[in-house]
C-alpha positions in Angstrom: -1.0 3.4 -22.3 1.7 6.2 -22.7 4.4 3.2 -21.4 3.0 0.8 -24.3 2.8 3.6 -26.9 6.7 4.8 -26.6 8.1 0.8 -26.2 6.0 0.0 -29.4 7.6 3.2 -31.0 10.8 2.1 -29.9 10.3 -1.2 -31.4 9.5 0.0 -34.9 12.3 2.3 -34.8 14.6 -1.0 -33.7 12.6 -2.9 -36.5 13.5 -0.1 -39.2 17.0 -0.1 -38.1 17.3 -3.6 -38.8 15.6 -4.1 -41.6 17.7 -1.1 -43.4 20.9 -3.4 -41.9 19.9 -5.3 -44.8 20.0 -3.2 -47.6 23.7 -2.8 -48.4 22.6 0.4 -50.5 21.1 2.3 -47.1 23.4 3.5 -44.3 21.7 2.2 -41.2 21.3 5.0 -38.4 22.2 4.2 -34.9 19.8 2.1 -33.5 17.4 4.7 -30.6 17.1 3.6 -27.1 14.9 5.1 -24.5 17.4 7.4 -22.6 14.7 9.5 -20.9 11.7 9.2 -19.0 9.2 11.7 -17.4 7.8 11.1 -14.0 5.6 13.3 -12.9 6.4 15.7 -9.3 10.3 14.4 -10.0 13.3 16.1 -11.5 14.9 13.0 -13.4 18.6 12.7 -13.6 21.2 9.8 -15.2 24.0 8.3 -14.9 25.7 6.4 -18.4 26.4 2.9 -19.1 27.7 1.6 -22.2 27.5 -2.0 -23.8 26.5 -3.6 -27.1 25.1 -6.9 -24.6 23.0 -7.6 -22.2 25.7 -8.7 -20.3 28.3 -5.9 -20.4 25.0 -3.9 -19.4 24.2 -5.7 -16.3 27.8 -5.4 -15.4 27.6 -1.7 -16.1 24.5 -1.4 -14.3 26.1 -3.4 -11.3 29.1 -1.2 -11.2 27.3 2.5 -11.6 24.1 1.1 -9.5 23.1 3.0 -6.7 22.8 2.6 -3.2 19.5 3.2 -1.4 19.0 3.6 2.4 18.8 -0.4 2.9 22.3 -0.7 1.5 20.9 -2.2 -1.5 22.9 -1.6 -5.1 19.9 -0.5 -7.2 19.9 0.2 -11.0 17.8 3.3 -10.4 17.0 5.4 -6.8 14.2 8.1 -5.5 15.8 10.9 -3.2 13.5 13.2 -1.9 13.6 16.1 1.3 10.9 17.6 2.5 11.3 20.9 4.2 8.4 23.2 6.8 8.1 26.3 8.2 6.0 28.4 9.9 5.4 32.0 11.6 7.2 32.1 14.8 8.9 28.8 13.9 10.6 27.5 16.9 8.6 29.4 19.9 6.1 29.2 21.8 3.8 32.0 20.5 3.7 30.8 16.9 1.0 30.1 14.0 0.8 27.1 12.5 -2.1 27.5 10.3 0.8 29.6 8.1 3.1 26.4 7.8 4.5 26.3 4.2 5.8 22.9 3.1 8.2 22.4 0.2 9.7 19.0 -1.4 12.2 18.3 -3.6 12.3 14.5 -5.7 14.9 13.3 -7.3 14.9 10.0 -9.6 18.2 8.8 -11.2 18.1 6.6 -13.7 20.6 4.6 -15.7 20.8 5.7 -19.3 22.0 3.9 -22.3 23.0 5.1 -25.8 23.2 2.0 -28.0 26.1 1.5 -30.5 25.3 1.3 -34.1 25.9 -2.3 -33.6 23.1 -3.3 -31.2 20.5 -5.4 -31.6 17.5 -4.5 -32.0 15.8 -7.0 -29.8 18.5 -5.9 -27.2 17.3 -2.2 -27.6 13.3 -3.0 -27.6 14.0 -4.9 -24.4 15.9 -2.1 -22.8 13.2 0.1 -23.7 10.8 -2.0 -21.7 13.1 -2.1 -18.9 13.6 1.7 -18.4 10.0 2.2 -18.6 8.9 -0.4 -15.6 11.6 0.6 -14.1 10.4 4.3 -13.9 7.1 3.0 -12.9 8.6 1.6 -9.9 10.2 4.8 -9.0 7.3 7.0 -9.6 5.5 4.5 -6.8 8.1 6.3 -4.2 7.2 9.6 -5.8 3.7 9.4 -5.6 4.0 7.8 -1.8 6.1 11.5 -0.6 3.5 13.7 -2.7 0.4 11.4 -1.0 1.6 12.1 2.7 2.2 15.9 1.9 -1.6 16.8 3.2 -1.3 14.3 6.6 1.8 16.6 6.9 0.3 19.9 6.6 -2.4 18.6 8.7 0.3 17.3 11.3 1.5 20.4 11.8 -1.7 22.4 12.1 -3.2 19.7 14.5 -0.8 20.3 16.8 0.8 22.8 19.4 4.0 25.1 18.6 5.7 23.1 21.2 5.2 19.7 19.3 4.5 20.6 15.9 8.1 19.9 15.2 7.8 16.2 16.4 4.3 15.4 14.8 6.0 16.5 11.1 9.2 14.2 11.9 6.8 11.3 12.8 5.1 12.1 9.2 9.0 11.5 7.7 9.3 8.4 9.3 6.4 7.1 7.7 7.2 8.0 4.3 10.6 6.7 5.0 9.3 3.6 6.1 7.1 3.2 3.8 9.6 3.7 1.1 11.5 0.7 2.8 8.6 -1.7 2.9 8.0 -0.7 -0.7 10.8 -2.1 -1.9 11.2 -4.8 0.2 7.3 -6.1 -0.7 8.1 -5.5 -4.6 11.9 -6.5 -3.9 13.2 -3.3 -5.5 10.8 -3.4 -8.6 11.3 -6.8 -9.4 7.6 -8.1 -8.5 6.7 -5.2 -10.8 8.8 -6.6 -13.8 12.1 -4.2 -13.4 14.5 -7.4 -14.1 17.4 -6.6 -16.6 17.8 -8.7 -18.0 
């Protein structure tokens, strides 16, 4: 609802922008892109691209994309790290029922500041983009903040000697997960991420 509230904003901004275009009286203002995007659990960061077409954006986005763990060239990528401890961390005499887990999530998204010369269809639809786009990434967020409590529960579950390898066997499933993730929705696309 929030996704379909801030595209159809978008679009009557675009709309207003073009239909001032008209007026020869009325200084359009530069047409207003989504250029941010709030997923929750994540710190979101961006890299620019410029372009006043859909093609010299898909060549931007090609260029600046990033690469994920697969090797694939992605417009947009989820980092995250996951870090435990524990009293007596590391020895045999230890307490896991103390274990503190932290995570950090990054999301980097492309960003896009149109020129006054952009049309507005071209902004509407990039609107739409960054905004399924981000819904794909937030599915990788969600999956690291959903295996947090089999992690904590790992750990406790186990013995001081093996709690170490039951919390890396958790990582590999989120990893993996992450993988199969992107190869079921082939990196959003399934989902509607296509630019264009």
């Amino acid at each position: 609802m929030q996704r379909k509230i801030l595209f159809l904003l978008v679009l009557i901004i675009a709309l207003a922008c073009n239909g001032l275009a008209n007026d020869p009286t009325i200084t359009a203002p530069v047409p207003t892109a989504v250029t941010s995007v709030d997923i929750p659990n994540a710190i979101v960061s961006y890299y620019d691209i410029q372009g006043a077409t859909e093609k010299e954006l898909r060549d931007q986005l090609n260029r600046f994309g990033l690469i994920g763990p697969d090797g694939y060239r992605g417009d947009a990528k989820t980092d995250w790290n996951i870090r435990w401890t524990w009293k007596g961390y590391g020895t045999e005499n230890c307490d896991l029922q103390t274990v503190t887990v932290t995570h950090d999530i990054q999301v980097t998204m492309p960003r896009w500041s149109p020129p006054r010369d952009a049309p507005t269809e071209l902004v509407a639809k990039w609107g739409e983009y960054m905004l399924v786009l981000a819904d794909h990434e937030k599915g990788h967020v969600d999956n690291v903040v959903e295996y947090l409590p089999l992690l904590v529960d790992t750990i406790q579950r186990a013995t001081c000697l093996t709690a170490e390898a039951g919390a890396q066997e958790v990582l590999d499933k989120i990893r993996q997960y992450d993988l199969d993730y992107d190869s079921r929705t082939r990196h959003g696309e399934t989902q509607g991420a296509v630019f264009p």
